[in-house]
N, C-alpha and C positions, 0 to 999 in steps of 0.2 A: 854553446852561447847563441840567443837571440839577438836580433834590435830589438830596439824600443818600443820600435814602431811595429814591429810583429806582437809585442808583450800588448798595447791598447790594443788591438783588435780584439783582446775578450775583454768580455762584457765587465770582468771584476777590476781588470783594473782602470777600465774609465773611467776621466777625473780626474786622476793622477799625476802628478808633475812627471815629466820624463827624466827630467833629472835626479828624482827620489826613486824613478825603476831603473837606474843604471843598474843597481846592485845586483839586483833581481835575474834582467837580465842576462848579466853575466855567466852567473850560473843556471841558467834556463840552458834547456835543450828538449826538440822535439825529439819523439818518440814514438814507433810506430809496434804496436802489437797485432798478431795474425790472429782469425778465431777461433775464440778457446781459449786463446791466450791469458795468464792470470797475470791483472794489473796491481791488483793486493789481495794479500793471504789474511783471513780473517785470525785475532790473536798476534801476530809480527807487528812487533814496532812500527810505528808510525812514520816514517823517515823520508817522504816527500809528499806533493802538493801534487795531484795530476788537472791538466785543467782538458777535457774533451773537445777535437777542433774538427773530426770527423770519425763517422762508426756508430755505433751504441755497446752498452754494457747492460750485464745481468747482473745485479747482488745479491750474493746467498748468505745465508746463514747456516751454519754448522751446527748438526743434531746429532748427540748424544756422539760425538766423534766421529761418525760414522756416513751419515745422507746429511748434504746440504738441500736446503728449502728456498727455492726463490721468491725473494718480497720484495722485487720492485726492478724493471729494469727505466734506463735513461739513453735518449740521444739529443738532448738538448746540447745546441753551441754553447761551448763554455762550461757544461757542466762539470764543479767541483770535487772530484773523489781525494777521500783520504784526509776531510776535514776533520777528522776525529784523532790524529796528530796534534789538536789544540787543545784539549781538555784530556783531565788524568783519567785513566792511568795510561793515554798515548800508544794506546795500539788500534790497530785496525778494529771496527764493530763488523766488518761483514767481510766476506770473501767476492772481487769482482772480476768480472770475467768479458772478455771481448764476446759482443753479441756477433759481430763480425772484424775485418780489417779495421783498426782502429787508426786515430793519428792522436795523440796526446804530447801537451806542454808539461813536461816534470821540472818541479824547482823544489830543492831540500828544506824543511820547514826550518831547520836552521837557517837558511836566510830571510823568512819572513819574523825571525824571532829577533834580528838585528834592524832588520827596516822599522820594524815596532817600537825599538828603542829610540830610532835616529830620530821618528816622526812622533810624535804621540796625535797630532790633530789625526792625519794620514795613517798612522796605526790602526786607532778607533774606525776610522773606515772601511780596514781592512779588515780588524776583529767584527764589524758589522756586517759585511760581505761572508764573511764565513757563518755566522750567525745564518743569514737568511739565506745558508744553502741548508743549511741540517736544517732549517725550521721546511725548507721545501721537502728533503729528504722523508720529513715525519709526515709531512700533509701525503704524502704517494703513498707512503707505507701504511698509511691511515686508510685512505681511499681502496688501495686496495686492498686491506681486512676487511675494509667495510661490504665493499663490490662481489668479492671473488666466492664469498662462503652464503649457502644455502643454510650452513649449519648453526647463524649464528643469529640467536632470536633478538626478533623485535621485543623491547621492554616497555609496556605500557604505564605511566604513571598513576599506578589508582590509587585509593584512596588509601590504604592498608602502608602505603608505602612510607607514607606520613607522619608524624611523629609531635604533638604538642609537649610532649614531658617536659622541656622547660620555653617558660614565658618570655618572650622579647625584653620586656619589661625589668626582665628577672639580671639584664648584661647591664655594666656601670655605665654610664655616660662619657665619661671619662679614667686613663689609669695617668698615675704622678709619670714621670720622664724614667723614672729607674725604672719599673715594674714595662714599660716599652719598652725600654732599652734592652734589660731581660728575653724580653718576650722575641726580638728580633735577635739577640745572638742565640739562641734556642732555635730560631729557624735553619734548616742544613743550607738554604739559599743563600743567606747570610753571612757563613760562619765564615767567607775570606775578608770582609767590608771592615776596614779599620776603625776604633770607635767616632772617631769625626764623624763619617758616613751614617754610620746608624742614629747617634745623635739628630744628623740631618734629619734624617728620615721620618724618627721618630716626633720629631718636629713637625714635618709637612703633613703627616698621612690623618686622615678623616676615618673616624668609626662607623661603620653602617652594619644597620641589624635588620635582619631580614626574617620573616616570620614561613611556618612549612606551607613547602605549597610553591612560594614565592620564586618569579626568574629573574634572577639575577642579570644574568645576559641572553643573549643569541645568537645563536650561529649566522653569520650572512649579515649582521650587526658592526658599526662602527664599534673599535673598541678605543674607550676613553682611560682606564684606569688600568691599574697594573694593584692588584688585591693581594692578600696575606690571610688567610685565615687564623680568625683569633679562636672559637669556638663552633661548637657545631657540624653539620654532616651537609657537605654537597654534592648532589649527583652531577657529571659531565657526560653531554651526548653527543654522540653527530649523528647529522643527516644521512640518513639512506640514502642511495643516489637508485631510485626504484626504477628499470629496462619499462616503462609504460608508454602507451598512444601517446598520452598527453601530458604533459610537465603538470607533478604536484605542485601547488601552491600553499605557502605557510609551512608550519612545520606541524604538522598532526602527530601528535602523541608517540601511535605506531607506526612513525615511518625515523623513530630513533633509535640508536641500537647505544648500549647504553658502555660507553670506556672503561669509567672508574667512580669512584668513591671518595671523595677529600675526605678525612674523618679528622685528621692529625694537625694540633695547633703547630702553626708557623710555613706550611705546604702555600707554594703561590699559585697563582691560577692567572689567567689573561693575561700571557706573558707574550701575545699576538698585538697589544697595545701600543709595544718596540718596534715592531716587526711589518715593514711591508708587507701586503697594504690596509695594515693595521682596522683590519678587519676581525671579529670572533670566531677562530675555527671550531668552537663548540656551544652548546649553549646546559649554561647552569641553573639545577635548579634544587632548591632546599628541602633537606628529605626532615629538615626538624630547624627549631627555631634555631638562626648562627647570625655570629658577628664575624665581621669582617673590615683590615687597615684597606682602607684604598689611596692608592696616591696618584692624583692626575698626571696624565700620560705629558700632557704640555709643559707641564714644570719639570719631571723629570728632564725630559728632551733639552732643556732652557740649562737645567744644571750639567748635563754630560756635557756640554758645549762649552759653559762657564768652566768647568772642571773637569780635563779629558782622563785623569786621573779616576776620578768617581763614574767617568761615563767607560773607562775600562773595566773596571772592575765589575760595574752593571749586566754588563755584555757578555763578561766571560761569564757570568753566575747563569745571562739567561742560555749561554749556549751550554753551559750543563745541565740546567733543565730540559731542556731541549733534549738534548742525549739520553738522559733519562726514560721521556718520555716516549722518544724511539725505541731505546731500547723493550718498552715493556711490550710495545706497538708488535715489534718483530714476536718477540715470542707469544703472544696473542696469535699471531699468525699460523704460527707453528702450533701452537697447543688446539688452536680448530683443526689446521689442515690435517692431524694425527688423531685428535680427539684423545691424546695421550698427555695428563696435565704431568704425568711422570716427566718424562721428554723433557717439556718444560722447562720445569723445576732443574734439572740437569743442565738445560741451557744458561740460564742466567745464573746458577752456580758455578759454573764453568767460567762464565764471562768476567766471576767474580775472584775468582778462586786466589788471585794473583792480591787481592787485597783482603780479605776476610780471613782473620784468627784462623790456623790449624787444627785449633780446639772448639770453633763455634760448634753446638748444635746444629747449627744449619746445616753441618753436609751430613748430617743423619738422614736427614727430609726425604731421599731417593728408598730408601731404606723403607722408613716407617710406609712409602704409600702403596707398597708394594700389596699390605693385608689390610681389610678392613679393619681386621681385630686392632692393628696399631695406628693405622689414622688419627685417635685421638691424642696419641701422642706427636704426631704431626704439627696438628694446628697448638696441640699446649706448650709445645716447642717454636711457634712462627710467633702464637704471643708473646712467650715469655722473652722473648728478642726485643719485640715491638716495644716492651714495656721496660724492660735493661739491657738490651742489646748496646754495642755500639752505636754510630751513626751509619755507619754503612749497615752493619745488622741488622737496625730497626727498617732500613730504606727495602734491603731486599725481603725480610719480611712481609713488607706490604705489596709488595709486589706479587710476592709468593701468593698472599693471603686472596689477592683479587686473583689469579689464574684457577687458583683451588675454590672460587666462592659454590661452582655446580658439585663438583667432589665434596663440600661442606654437607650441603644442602643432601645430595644424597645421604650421608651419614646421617644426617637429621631424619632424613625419611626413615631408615635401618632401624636406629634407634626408637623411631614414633612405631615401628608395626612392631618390635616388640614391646613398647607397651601396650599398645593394642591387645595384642597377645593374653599381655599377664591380665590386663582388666576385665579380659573376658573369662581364659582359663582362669585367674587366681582369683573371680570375684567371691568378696565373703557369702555365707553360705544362704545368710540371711534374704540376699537379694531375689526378687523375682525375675523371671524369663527378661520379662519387656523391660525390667528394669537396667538388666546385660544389655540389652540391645542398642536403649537408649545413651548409653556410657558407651558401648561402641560404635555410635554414629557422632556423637560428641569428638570421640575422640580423631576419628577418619576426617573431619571436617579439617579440623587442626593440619590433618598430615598434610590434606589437598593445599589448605591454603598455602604451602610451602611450594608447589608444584603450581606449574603451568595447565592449563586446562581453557578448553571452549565450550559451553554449555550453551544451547538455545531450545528455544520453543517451547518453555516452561508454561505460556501462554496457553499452551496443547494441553494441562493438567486437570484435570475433571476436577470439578471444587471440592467434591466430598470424598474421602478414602473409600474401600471395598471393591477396589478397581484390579485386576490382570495385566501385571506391569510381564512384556516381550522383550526381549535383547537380544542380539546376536553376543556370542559368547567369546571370550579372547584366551587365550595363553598368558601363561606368568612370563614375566623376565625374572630372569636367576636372582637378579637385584635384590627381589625381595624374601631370599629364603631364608629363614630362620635360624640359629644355630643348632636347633632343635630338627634340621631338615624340613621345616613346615611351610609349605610356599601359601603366603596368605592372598587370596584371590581379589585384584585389585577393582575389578571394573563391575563387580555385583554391588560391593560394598559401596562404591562410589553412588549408584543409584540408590542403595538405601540411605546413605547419610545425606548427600547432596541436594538430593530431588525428594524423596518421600520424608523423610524425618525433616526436612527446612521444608516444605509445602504441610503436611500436615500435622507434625507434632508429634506424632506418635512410635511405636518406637522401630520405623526402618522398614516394614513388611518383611512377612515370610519369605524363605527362599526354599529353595527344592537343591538338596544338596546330596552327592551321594555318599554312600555308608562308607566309613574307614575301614581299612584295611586291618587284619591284625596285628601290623604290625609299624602303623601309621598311629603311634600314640600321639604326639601333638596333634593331627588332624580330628581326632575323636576327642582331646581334652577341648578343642577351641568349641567344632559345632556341637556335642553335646550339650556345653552350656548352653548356647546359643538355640537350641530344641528349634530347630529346623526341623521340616520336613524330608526323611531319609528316601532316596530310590538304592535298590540294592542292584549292582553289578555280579555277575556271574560270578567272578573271583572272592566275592565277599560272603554271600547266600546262595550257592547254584540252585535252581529250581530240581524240588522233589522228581525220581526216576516216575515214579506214580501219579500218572496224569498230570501235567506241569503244566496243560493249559488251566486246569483248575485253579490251577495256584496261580499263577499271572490273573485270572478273573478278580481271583480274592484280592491279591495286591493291589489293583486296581483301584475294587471298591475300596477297598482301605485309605487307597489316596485320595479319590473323589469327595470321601465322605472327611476327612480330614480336612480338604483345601474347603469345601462349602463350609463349613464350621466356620472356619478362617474368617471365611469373606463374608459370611452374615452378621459375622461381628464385627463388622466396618474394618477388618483389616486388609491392608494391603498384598498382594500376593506376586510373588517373583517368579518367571518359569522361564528358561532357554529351549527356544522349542526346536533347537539344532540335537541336544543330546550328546553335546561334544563340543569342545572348543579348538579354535585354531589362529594362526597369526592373522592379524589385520591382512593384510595382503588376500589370502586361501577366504575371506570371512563374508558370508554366511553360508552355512553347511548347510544343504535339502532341511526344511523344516517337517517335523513330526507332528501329530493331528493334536497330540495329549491336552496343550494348551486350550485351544480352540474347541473340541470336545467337552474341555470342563466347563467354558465360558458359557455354551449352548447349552449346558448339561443343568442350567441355576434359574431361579424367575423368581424373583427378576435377573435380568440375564446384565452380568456388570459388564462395563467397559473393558478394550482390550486396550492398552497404552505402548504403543510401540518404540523403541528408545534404539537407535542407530548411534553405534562406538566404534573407538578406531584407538590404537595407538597406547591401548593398556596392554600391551603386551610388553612394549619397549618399555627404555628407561625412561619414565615419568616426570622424569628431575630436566632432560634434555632435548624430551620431544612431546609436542603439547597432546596431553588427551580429549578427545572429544565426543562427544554425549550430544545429540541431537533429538528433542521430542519429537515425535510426529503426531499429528492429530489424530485423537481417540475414537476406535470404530467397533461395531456391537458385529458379533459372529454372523448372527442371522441376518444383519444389512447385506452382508458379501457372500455368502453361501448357505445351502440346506447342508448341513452337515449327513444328516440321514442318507441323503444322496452318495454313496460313494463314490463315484464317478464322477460327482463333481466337488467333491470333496479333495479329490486326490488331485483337481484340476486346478482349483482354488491353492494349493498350496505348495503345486510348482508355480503359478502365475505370482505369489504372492512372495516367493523367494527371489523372483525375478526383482520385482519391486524395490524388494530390502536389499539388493545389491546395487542399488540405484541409491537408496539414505544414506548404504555405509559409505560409497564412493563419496559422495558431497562431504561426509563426513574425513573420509581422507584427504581430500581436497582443499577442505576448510584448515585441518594442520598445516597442510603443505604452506597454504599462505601464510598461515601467522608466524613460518619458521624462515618464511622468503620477508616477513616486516608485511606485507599487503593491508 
């Protein structure tokens, strides 16, 4: 048992009559844990109130049964654990732990469930006090997702992102009182609010249509309204909080890291309109034409007062939004800190497991992501939920659905290189060379726009084709290999679709590929169509016992004479003058004369175009690729080739150099994955 007068000094219950905290009191008792100490077991019923009066705590979260993940610790005075006792299903959401020697107030939420009754003004204040501890809870757990991962990209809003398919124009002006009425018990926010309430509601609330493009709100923003989405797709961001000299100003595009997705009619948003200090903890912005109920944040306030009734009921709806939103916060966390969306998926299954059917589809999900081959039935399983699921089914579905959108996205990519694949290997027979080529840089454009990437210095591009395009050369990641075993090579084709076929037209430039193996059928089915330029490797053609220098002479001219054709006929020509590829990291290998020899070896003598990459070896889907021109330089400006001695001089100095592009070019990743 407390006094009273011990229960006012936190901060929650100031205000309070002391006569309405006898109760409380009574059954109050401090409580001291050692560090280490566990204050609540994540999953256990929910069955007191702790209120923090010295120490601090760690919160974890429990992964895959097995490692718990820290998302957030507290030593603020007062601070509330075990707020998740108020909203179903009433168990613990995290596991918390003594940071050190703790001292905590424990009081049974059974007795907050009787004070609630006795008071309803003085309830509401207390259902509002719990309110704006899980709204703080999220804002920590926010901040630090946001703070803590390198791994988690800045999303820039361009233009691709945008969407006109339907017209502003095209939403009514108004709907009759049923078809709202409808529309608000259809929302899961809703679905406790007796119909008096939604009546109300549907009464008070104002239609606003907002066109793509459009912001809604912003973060750091007064918020005035408390919105419903009726139609349409909104994106929600927050601010980076960017380790820089000098405090950014405004919100710049890429300094957002992007939460979620509203897609789904009846989802509420600016539920911080409640909530001290009713400010915007994100800011929205419309990825296609939406309508949207808003209902001023003043009137509602004016009715929770008139009616402590409806302003209960307000409250518990927004502290399970709240919860919600936490909850995805946390496994967000988890699914970066792992980079495992399986994990995940098993967390909030877990967390669900005590209310979702026996029989949903959904705990197949651990299952299906295990292969790529069944993936697809992952996501035709998360929709077919979204679109007849339950309400809990449809909710965790979308949950699901935004943890998995990079997992999506990859599978999009898998899917895009094997058509690639077939349009090149299975073109009809009819087509020409350049006509393959041009259908495969069509199609490679397609895959990139799916994918992150940094390009610059296009500026650097000679205006006319028959140019010596140079690259350091990368490794595949396994991602992209074939079922066919065929690893299709990401970071040549990116220069041909990207940079030569969008700069001049035509279809990609030649590339210098080597000969297939025998036993490399995909690799021979894709570049034979493709009639590239073959070099043979020992394992494929060993050179004749019978004079072999002859024969390297011959091969030689055969290529020279080959690639000048090429290039007189205004085409492009591709050459890695490493002879090898290796990871970004190890990249660029000692360069070889061959390139540079041909360049000298033509008159007029073409430009050599040098293209500095980084990060097409990884997964392309989660780490940005980058492609840097440098400006165009003629052989004979920088060396006498003739000269060996200074040929061989030029071209360690000159390796030197391109380990200097491609670092910039590492470097320029690094930031767009740090938001910079």
């Amino acid at each position: 048992m407390l006094t009273v007068e011990r229960l006012t000094e936190i901060p929650f219950f100031q205000g309070i009559p002391e006569n309405l905290l006898e109760p409380l009191a009574k059954v109050a008792e401090e409580k001291v844990f050692g560090q280490t100490a566990v204050v609540a077991r994540q999953h256990d019923e929910a069955r007191d109130l702790f209120f923090l009066l010295d120490g601090a705590v760690r919160y974890l979260v429990l992964i895959d049964g097995i490692q718990e993940l820290l998302v957030g610790i507290d030593r603020r005075f007062g601070a509330v654990v075990g707020w998740s006792g108020f909203r179903s299903p009433y168990r613990y959401s995290a596991s918390v732990y003594c940071e050190e020697h703790s001292l905590f107030v424990k009081i049974p939420i059974t007795a907050f469930d009787q004070f609630m009754k006795s008071s309803k003004h003085y309830g509401l204040r207390i259902m509002s006090q719990i309110l704006a501890e899980a709204v703080q809870r999220f804002r920590e757990a926010r901040d630090y997702l946001i703070n803590s991962a390198d791994s988690i990209r800045a999303l820039n809003l361009v233009p691709s992102d945008m969407s006109s398919s339907s017209d502003p124009t095209s939403f009514p002006d108004s709907y009759d009182a049923a078809t709202l009425l409808e529309r608000l018990k259809d929302s899961p926010f809703f679905t406790n609010f007796p119909e008096e309430y939604l009546h109300f509601l549907a009464e008070h609330g104002e239609l606003k249509t907002f066109a793509p493009g459009d912001r809604m709100f912003t973060e750091g923003e007064p918020s005035k309204n408390l919105y419903m989405l009726m139609q349409g797709r909104i994106r929600l961001t927050f601010r980076r909080r960017l380790e820089l000299a000098e405090e950014l100003t405004g919100f710049s595009p890429n300094n957002q890291v992007l939460f979620r997705v509203l897609r789904e009619s009846g989802q509420v948003l600016a539920w911080s309109s409640l909530v001290e200090p009713f400010l915007h903890d994100a800011s929205a912005t419309m990825l296609e034409s939406t309508q949207v109920m808003a209902w001023d944040r003043e009137m509602l306030e004016q009715h929770m007062v008139k009616d402590l009734d409806f302003g209960m009921c307000l409250t518990k709806s927004l502290l399970w939004l709240t919860g919600n939103r936490l909850r995805v916060t946390r496994i967000r966390l988890i699914a970066q800190h792992y980079s495992e969306e399986i994990i995940a998926i098993k967390g909030i299954l877990k967390q669900n497991e005590d209310q979702l059917p026996v029989s949903s589809p959904l705990h197949k999900l651990p299952y299906y992501l295990e292969n790529r081959l069944t993936l697809s039935d992952a996501f035709n399983s998360l929709e077919m939920m979204q679109a007849g699921g339950g309400e809990l089914e449809r909710r965790v579905s979308g949950w699901c659905l935004e943890i998995l959108k990079d997992v999506r996205t990859e599978l999009e990519v898998f899917h895009h290189l094997q058509a690639v694949y077939d349009v090149v290997s299975h073109a009809p027979p009819g087509l020409t060379t350049e006509q393959i080529r041009q259908e495969a840089c069509k199609e490679f454009i397609k895959l990139f726009s799916k994918t992150p990437y940094i390009l610059r210095g296009e500026e650097n591009l000679p205006d006319t084709p028959g140019n010596i395009f140079i690259m350091n050369h990368l490794t595949n990641h396994a991602m992209n290999t074939l079922p066919n075993n065929f690893l299709i090579t990401l970071d040549t084709h990116f220069l041909s679709s990207m940079i030569i076929y969008r700069k001049y037209g035509d279809d990609g430039g030649v590339r210098v590929v080597r000969k297939s193996q025998p036993d490399e059928f995909g690799h021979a089915q894709y570049y034979d169509r493709l009639n590239y330029i073959y070099v043979y490797s020992g394992h494929v053609e060993p050179p004749p016992q019978e004079d072999p220098k002859k024969w390297r002479r011959e091969q030689r001219k055969q290529f020279f004479d080959t690639a000048h054709a090429y290039l007189k006929s205004g085409k492009n020509f591709i050459i890695c003058p490493e002879g090898d590829s290796r990871d970004t990291e190890e990249s660029p290998l000692p360069f070889k004369a061959g390139g540079f020899l041909l360049a000298a070896s033509m008159d007029p003598e073409p430009w050599i175009v040098p293209l500095a990459i980084a990060n097409f070896d990884k997964n392309i889907v989660r780490t940005p690729a980058v492609a840097l021109i440098h400006p165009p330089f003629r052989v004979s400006d920088r060396v006498d080739v003739n000269d060996k001695a200074a040929l061989d001089a030029f071209l360690k100095a000159y390796h030197e150099e391109y380990k200097g592009y491609v670092q910039e070019a590492i470097e320029l990743g690094k930031q767009y994955q740090r938001g910079i």
